[in-house]
C-alpha positions as CSV (number, residue, x, y, z in Angstrom):
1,X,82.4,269.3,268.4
2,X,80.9,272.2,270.4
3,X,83.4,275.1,271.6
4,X,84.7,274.5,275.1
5,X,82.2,276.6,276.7
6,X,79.2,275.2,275.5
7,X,80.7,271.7,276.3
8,X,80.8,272.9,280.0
9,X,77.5,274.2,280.2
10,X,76.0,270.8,278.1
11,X,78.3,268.7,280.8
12,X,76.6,271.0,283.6
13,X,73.0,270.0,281.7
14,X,73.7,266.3,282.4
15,X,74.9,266.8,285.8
16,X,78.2,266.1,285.1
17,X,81.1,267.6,286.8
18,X,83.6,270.2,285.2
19,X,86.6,270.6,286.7
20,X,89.8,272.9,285.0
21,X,91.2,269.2,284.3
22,X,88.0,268.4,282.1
23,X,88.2,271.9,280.7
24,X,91.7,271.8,279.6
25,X,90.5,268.6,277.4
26,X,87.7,270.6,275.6
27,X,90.4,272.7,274.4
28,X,92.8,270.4,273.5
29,X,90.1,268.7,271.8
30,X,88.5,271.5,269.7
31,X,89.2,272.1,266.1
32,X,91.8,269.0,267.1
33,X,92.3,267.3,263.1
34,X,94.9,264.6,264.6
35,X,92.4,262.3,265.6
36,X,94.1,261.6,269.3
37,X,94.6,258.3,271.4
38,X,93.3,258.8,274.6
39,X,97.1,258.6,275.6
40,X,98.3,260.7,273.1
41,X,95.6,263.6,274.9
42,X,97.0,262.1,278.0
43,X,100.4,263.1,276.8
44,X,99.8,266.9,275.4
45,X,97.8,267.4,278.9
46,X,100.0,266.6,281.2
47,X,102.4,268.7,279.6
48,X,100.1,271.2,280.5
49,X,98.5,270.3,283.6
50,X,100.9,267.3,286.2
51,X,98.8,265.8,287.7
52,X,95.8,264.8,285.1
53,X,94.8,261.0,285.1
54,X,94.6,258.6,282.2
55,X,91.3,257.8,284.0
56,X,89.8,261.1,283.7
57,X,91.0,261.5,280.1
58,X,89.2,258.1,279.3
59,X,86.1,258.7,281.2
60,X,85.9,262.6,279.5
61,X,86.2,261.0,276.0
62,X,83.4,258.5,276.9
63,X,81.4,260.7,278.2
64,X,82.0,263.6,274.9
65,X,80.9,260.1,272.7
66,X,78.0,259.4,274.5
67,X,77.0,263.0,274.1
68,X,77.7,263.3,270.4
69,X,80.8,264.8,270.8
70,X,83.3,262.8,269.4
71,X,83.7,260.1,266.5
72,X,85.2,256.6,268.4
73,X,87.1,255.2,265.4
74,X,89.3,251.8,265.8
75,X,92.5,252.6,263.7
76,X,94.2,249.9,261.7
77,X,96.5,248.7,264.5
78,X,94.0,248.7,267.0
79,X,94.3,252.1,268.7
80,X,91.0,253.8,269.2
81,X,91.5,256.9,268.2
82,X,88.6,260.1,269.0
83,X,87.5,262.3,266.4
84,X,86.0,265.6,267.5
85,X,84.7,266.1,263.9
86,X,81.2,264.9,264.1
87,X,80.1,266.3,260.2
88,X,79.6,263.0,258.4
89,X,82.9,262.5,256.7
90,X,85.1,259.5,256.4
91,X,89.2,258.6,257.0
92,X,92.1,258.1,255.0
93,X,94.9,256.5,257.1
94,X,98.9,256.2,256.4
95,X,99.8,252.8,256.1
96,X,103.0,253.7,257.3
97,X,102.8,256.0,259.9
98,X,99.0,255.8,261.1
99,X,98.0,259.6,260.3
100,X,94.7,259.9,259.8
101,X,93.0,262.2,257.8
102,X,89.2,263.5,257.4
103,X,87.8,263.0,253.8
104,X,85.0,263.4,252.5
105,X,83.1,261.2,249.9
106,X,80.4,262.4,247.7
107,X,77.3,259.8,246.8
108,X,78.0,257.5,249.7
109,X,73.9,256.6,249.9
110,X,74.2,255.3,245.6
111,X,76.8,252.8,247.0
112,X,75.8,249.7,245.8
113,X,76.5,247.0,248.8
114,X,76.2,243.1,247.9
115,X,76.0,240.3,250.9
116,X,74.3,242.2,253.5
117,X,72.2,239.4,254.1
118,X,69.0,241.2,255.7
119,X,71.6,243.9,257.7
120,X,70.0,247.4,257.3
121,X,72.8,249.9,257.3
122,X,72.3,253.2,259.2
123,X,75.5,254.8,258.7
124,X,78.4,254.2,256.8
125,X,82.1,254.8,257.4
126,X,84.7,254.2,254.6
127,X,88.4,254.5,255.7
128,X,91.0,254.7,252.5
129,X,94.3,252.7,253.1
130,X,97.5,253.8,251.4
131,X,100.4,256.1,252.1
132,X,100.2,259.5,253.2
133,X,102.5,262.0,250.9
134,X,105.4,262.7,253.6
135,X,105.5,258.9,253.9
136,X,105.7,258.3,250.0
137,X,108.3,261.6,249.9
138,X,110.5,259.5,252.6
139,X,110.2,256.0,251.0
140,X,110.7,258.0,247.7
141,X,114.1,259.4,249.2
142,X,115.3,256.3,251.0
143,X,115.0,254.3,247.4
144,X,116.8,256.9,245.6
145,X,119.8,256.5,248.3
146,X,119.3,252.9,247.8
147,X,119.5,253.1,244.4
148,X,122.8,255.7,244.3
149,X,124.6,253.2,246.9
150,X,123.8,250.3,244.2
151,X,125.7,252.4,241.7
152,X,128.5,253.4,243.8
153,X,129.5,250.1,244.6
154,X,129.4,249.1,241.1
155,X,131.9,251.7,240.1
156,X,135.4,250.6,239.1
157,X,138.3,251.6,241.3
């Protein structure tokens, strides 16, 4: 994604307004690895700014897609989630907590894809499932407990 000042004068290009609300998302958004929900931005920019609307957050990230500007992915439990990282790259997302994290693949175009049935790909996007390693730390530590409670309980008294 562009820095924030050359976002404003590309928005300017289009005719489209910038006001300080519009700015504040540029920021927010730039260099921005977490891959926000539109109400997740909402969140971190009213904390910054009372007074910003959902609607203007929505209709900023629509409008950064339809420049370019932003990666619309659709998450695993439906959340679309924007991705200011626009270098092609793909996802790894948490099972367990829904982090998503940029990748990147190398050979993607020797990928050998059967069934496409006359569909001619023009991009790909691969998104790897599994646990994130906090999550896998914390399932790790809650077994271990589980485990030392087990024994514990099957001590004599």
């Amino acid at each position: 994604m562009l820095a924030p000042a050359d976002l404003t004068r590309h928005f300017r290009a289009r005719g489209l307004k910038v006001t300080p609300q519009r700015q504040l998302l540029f920021k927010l958004l730039h260099d921005n690895a977490t891959h926000p929900t539109a109400e997740a931005l909402f969140a971190t920019a009213s904390a910054m700014m009372p007074g910003i609307s959902l609607r203007t957050v929505y209709q900023t990230l629509n409008d950064l897609a339809a420049m370019g500007e932003l990666q619309v992915l659709q998450s695993g439990n439906g959340a679309t989630r924007f991705d200011p990282n626009v270098s092609e790259h793909h996802h790894a997302l948490c099972d367990r907590c829904g982090e998503l994290h940029d990748v990147y693949v190398e050979a993607v175009d020797e990928l050998h894809v059967r069934n496409l049935d006359g569909f001619v790909i023009d991009r790909a996007g691969i998104v790897f499932g599994g646990l994130c390693a906090p999550c896998q730390s914390a399932l790790a530590k809650k077994s271990q407990r589980n485990k030392n409670c087990i024994t514990n309980k099957e001590l004599p008294q």
